[in-house]
TORLUM-156459 format. One record per residue (C-alpha): x, z, y; residue in three letters. Coordinates in steps of 0.2 Angstrom, whole numbers, padded with zeros to 4 digits, always signed. Example, Ala and Ser with C-alpha at 12.3 -4.5 7.8 and 13.67 -1.06 7.14 Angstrom:
// TORLUM-156459
+0062+0039-0022ALA/+0068+0036-0005SER/
// end
This chain:
// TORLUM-156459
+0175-0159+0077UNK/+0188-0146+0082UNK/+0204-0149+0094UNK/+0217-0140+0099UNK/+0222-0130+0116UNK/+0237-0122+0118UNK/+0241-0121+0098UNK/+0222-0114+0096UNK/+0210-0122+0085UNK/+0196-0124+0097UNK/+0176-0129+0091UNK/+0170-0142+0103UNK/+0154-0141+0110UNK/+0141-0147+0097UNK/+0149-0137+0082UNK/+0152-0122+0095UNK/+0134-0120+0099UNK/+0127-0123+0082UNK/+0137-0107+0078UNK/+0128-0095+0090UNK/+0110-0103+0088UNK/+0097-0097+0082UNK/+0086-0112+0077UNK/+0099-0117+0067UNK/+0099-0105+0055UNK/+0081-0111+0052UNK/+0087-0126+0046UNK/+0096-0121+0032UNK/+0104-0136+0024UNK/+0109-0140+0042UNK/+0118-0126+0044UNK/+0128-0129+0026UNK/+0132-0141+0032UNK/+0141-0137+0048UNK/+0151-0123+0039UNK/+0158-0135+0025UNK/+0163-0144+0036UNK/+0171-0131+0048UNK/+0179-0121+0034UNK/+0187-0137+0028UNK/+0194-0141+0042UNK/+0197-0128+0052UNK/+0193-0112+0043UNK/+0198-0100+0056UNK/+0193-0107+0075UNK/+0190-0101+0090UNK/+0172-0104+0099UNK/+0171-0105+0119UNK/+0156-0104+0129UNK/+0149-0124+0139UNK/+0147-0112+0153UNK/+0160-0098+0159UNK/+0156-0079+0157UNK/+0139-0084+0148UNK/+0150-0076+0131UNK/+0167-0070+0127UNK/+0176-0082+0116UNK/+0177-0075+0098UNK/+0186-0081+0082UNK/+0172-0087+0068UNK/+0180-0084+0051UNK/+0172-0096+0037UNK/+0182-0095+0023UNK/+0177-0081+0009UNK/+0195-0075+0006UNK/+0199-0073+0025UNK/+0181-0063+0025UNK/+0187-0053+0012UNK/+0202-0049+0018UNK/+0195-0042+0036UNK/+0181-0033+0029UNK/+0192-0023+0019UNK/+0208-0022+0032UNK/+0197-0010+0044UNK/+0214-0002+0052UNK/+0218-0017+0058UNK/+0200-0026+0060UNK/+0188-0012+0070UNK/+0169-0014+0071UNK/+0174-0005+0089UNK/+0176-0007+0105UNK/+0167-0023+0107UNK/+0150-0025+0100UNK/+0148-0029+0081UNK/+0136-0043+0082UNK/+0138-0057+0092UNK/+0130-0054+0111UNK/+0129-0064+0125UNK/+0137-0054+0140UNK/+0121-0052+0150UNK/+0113-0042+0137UNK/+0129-0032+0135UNK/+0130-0026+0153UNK/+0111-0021+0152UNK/+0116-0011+0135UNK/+0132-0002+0143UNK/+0121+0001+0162UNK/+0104+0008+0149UNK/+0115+0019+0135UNK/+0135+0018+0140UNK/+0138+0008+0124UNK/+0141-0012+0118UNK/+0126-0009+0108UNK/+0107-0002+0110UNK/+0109+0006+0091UNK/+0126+0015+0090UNK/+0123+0018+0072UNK/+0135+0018+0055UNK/+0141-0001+0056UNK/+0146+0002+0074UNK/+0158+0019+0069UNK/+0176+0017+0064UNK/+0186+0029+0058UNK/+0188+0045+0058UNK/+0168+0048+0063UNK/+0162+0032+0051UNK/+0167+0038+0035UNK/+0160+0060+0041UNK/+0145+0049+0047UNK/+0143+0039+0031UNK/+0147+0054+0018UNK/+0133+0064+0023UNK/+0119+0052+0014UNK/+0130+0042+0002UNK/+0126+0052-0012UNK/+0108+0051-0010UNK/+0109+0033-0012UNK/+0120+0032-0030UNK/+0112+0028-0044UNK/+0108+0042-0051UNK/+0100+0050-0039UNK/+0088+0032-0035UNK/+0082+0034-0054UNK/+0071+0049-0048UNK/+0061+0035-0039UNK/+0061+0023-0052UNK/+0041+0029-0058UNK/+0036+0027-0041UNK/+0045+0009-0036UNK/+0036+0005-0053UNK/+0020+0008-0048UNK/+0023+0001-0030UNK/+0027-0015-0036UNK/+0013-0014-0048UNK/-0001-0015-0035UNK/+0008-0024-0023UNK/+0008-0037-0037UNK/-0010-0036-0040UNK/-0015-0037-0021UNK/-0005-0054-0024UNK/-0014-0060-0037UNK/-0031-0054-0028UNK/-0028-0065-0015UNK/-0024-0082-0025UNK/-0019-0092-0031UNK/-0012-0098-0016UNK/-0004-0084-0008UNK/+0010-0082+0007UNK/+0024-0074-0004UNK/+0033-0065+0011UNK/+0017-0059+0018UNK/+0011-0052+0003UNK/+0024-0045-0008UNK/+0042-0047+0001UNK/+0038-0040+0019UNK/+0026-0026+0013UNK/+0038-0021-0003UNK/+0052-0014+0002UNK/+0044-0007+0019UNK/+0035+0003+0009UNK/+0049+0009+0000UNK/+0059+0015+0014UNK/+0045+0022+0023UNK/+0043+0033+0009UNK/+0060+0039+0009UNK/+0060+0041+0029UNK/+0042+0051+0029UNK/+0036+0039+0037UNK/+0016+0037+0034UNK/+0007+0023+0025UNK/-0002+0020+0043UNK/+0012+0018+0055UNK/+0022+0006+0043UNK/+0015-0011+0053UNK/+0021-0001+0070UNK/+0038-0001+0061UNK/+0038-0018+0057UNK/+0033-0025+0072UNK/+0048-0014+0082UNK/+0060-0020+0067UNK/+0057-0038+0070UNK/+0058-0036+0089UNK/+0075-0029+0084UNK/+0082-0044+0072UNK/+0069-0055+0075UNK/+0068-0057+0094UNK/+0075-0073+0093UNK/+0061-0081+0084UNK/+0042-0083+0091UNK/+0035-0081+0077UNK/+0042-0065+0070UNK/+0044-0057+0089UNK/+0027-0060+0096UNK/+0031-0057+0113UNK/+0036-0074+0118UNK/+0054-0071+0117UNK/+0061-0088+0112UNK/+0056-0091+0130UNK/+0066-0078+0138UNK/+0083-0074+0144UNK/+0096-0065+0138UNK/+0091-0052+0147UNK/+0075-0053+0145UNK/+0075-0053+0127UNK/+0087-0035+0128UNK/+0074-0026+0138UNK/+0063-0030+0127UNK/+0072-0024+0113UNK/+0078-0009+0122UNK/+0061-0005+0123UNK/+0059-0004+0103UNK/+0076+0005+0102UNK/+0068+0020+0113UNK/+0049+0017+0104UNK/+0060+0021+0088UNK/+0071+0035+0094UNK/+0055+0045+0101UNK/+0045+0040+0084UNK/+0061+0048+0073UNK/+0064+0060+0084UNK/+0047+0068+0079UNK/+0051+0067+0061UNK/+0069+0073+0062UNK/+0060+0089+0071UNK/+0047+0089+0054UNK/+0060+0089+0044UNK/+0070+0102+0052UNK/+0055+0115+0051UNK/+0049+0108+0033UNK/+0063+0101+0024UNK/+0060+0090+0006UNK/+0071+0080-0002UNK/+0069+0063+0007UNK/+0084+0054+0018UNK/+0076+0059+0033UNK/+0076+0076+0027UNK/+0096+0074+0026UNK/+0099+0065+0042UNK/+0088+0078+0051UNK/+0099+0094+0044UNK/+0116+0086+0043UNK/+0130+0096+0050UNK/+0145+0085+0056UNK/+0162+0097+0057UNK/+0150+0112+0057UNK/+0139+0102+0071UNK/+0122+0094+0070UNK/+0122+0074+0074UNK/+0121+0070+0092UNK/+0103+0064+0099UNK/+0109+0046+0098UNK/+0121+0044+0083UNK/+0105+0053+0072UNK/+0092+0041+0080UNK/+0104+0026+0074UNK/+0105+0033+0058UNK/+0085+0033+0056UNK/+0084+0016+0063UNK/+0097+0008+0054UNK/+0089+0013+0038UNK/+0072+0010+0043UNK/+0078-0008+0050UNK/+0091-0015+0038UNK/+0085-0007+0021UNK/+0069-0017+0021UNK/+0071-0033+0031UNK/+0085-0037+0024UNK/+0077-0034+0005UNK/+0063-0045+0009UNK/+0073-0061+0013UNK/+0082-0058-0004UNK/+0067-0056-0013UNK/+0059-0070-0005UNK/+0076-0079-0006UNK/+0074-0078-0028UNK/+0055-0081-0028UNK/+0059-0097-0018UNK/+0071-0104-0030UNK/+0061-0097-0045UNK/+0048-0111-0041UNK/+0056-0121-0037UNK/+0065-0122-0056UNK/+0052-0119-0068UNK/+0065-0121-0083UNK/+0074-0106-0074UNK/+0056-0096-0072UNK/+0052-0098-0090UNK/+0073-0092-0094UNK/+0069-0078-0083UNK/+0053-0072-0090UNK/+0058-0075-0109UNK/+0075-0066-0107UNK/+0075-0051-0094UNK/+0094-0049-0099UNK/+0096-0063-0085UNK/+0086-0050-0073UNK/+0102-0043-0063UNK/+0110-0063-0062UNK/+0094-0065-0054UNK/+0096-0052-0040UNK/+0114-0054-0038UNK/+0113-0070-0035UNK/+0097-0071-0021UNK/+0106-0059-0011UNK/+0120-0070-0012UNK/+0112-0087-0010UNK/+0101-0079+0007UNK/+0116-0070+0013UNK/+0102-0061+0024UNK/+0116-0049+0036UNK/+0123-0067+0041UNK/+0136-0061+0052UNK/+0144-0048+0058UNK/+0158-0046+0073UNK/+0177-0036+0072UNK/+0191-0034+0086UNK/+0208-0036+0082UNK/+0217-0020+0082UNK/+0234-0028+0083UNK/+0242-0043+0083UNK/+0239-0054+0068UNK/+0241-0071+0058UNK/+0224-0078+0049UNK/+0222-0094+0043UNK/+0236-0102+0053UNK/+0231-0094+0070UNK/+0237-0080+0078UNK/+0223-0068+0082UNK/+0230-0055+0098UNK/+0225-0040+0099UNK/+0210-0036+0108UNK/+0203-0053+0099UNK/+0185-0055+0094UNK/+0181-0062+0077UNK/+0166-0066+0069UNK/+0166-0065+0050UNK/+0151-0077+0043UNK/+0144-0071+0025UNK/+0132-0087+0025UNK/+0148-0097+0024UNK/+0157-0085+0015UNK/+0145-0084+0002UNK/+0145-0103+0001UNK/+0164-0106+0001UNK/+0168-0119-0013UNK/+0186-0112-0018UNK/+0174-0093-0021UNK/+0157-0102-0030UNK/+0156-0116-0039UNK/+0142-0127-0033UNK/+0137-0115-0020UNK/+0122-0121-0015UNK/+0114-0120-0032UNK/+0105-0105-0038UNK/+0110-0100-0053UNK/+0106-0084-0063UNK/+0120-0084-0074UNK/+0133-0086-0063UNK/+0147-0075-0066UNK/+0157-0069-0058UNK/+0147-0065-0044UNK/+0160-0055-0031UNK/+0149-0060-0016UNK/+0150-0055+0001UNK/+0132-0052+0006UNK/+0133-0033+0006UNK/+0151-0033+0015UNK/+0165-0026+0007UNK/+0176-0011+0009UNK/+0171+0004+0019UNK/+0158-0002+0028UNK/+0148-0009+0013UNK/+0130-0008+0013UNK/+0124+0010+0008UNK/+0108+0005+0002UNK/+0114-0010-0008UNK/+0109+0001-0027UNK/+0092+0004-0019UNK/+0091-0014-0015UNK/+0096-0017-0031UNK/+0083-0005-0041UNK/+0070-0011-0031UNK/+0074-0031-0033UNK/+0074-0028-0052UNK/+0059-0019-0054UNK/+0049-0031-0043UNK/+0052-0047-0051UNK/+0049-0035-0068UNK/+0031-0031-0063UNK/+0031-0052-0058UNK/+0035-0059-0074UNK/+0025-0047-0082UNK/+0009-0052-0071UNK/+0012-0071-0069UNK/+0014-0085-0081UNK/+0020-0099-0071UNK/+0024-0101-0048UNK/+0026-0117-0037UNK/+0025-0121-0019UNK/+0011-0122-0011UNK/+0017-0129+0006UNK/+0034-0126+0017UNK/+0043-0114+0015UNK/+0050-0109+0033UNK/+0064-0098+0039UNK/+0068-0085+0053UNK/+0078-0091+0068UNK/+0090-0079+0071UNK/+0109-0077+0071UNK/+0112-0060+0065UNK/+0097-0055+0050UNK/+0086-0070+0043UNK/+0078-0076+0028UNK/+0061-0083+0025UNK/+0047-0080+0037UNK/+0033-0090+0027UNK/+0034-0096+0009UNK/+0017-0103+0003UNK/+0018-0102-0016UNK/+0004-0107-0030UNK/+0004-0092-0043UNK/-0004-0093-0061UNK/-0008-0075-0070UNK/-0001-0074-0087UNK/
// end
């Protein structure tokens, strides 16, 4: 339940630490659960810390239109000064005494105007559709064999570890020049960097660790990334080709190149979120696939129903699940008043599963229309890479119904723990070829 101090709707303690844990966000319906029943009751409330100093209180935002409305408000909501995803204070003393900033990454989502929007031009058009149908024949023949490794290995197969992870790594690899060899090194560092929080993904015992623990940890695959891009953006400098990393490299910013740091952040935020967050997605539709074989057999009759299909698993996993913003001036949302200076957390999971937004929210359904989601954000900071995400979603699951005749579950399904990107970590599935 929430109460009230001095006119504030405060959480209490159980519903403020579900907020902020990371096993919870394992347990799915759980965690549905706990928004529903925040968003109906208090669908703008601020969440305090059991023990002082541990965090800085924040306001969590539930409710889709209030989301909506900060994302797109980015005068008066920045993604600066304060860090744009949720941190425990610990970890951000040890970010600002390592780099002099909130965060270890400072890369586009930390930027405001006027540098976000210079920042952010400089590979926009690269991502646009018509520029991403020059990879079409190669996505195509990607999926193609990674579809066929699949159905090597059956019929029981682990679907994230054999299509969803390696899928779209791949992908962006390629369009970072990075080599088929070093794409596991990059996957390990991206899941120390969003995955820290849970054992399995992290690998280094971090569930174990403190806060700031767990930072140095991740400060260490910051600085494994920096040095590894820093190679390539030197490669690409001397031999330029027509690949982001060739951009990012050359980009001149009011007639400068990128600083060191702002261009390592741009590398790793495109290494980092253009795949993970793909892959829980793609899981996140597999997943619901076989679990409904009379939506499987719609699918695979009519591929009309194709883009429903990806619209809706990005909206359903919600993979970004949060993300943070600070008051730039005083303000009234959802009957509190937010000061300036304020910390807010917008939450796309319970966004994307607001009621008054999508009927029967918890449902996946392919048809459902409209579909105005918030899983890629909204407004000026909305995902770059949400058309390539798009591309490579639809010609995946074209090269699966082609290949496969009927899916089922072949045991648990388990998800990431982790407050900030998550998804499925294990989804054990029962594939037939057609």
């Amino acid at each position: 339940m929430s109460v009230a101090q001095n006119g504030e709707a405060v959480l209490s303690g159980d519903l403020a630490r579900a907020v902020i844990d990371p096993h919870g966000y394992a347990e799915w319906t759980g965690l549905l659960d706990t928004f529903d029943h925040i968003r109906s009751t208090t669908p703008v409330a601020k969440v305090q810390p059991d023990t002082p100093g541990l965090f800085d209180p924040f306001w969590l935002v539930t409710r889709y239109d209030d989301v909506m409305r900060i994302s797109k408000d980015n005068a008066t909501f920045l993604n600066n000064p304060r860090p744009v995803v949720f941190s425990f204070n610990q970890a951000i003393e040890f970010s600002r005494a390592a780099t002099g900033s909130n965060m270890l990454v400072d890369s586009l989502v930390v930027f405001d105007a006027p540098i976000h929007p210079k920042y952010r031009k400089l590979t926009q058009e690269w991502f646009m559709p018509r520029n991403l149908a020059q990879l079409e024949d190669e996505l195509r023949a990607l999926a193609a064999r990674t579809v066929d490794r699949m159905l090597e290995q059956g019929p029981e197969v682990d679907f994230v570890k054999e299509v969803s992870g390696p899928y779209p790594l791949r992908v962006v690899m390629q369009i970072l020049g990075v080599p088929p060899e070093d794409e596991f090194r990059m996957q390990m560092l991206t899941q120390q960097l969003f995955g820290g929080q849970d054992k399995d993904l992290s690998g280094s015992g971090m569930d174990q660790m403190t806060p700031e623990q767990v930072v140095q940890i991740v400060a260490g695959a910051v600085k494994t990334f920096e040095d590894y891009f820093a190679g390539i953006a030197e490669d690409r400098r001397k031999n330029p080709t027509d690949d982001v990393a060739s951009v990012i490299a050359n980009a001149l910013v009011d007639g400068h190149p990128l600083p060191p740091r702002d261009m390592a952040g741009y590398y790793i935020i495109v290494a980092t979120a253009g795949h993970d967050t793909t892959s829980a997605s793609t899981a996140g539709a597999m997943q619901a696939l076989a679990n409904d074989p009379e939506q499987w057999a719609r699918v695979k009759a009519d591929r009309s129903l194709l883009p429903g299909i990806v619209e809706e698993a990005i909206r359903w996993t919600s993979p970004v699940q949060h993300f943070m913003r600070t008051a730039a001036e005083d303000v009234e949302l959802g009957g509190q008043h937010i000061r300036k200076g304020d910390w807010l957390m917008i939450n796309y999971v319970a966004a994307n599963h607001d009621p008054a937004q999508f009927s029967d929210p918890r449902r996946f359904d392919a048809a459902r229309s409209p579909n105005r989601h918030l899983a890629f954000g909204a407004g000026a900071h909305q995902c770059l890479g949400l058309h390539l995400a798009r591309l490579e979603m639809k010609i995946l699951f074209e090269a699966l119904l082609d290949r496969i005749e009927s899916v089922e579950p072949a045991g648990e399904a388990k998800r990431a723990s982790s407050t900030f990107v998550g998804g499925l970590k294990t989804l054990p599935l029962r594939v037939t070829a057609a």
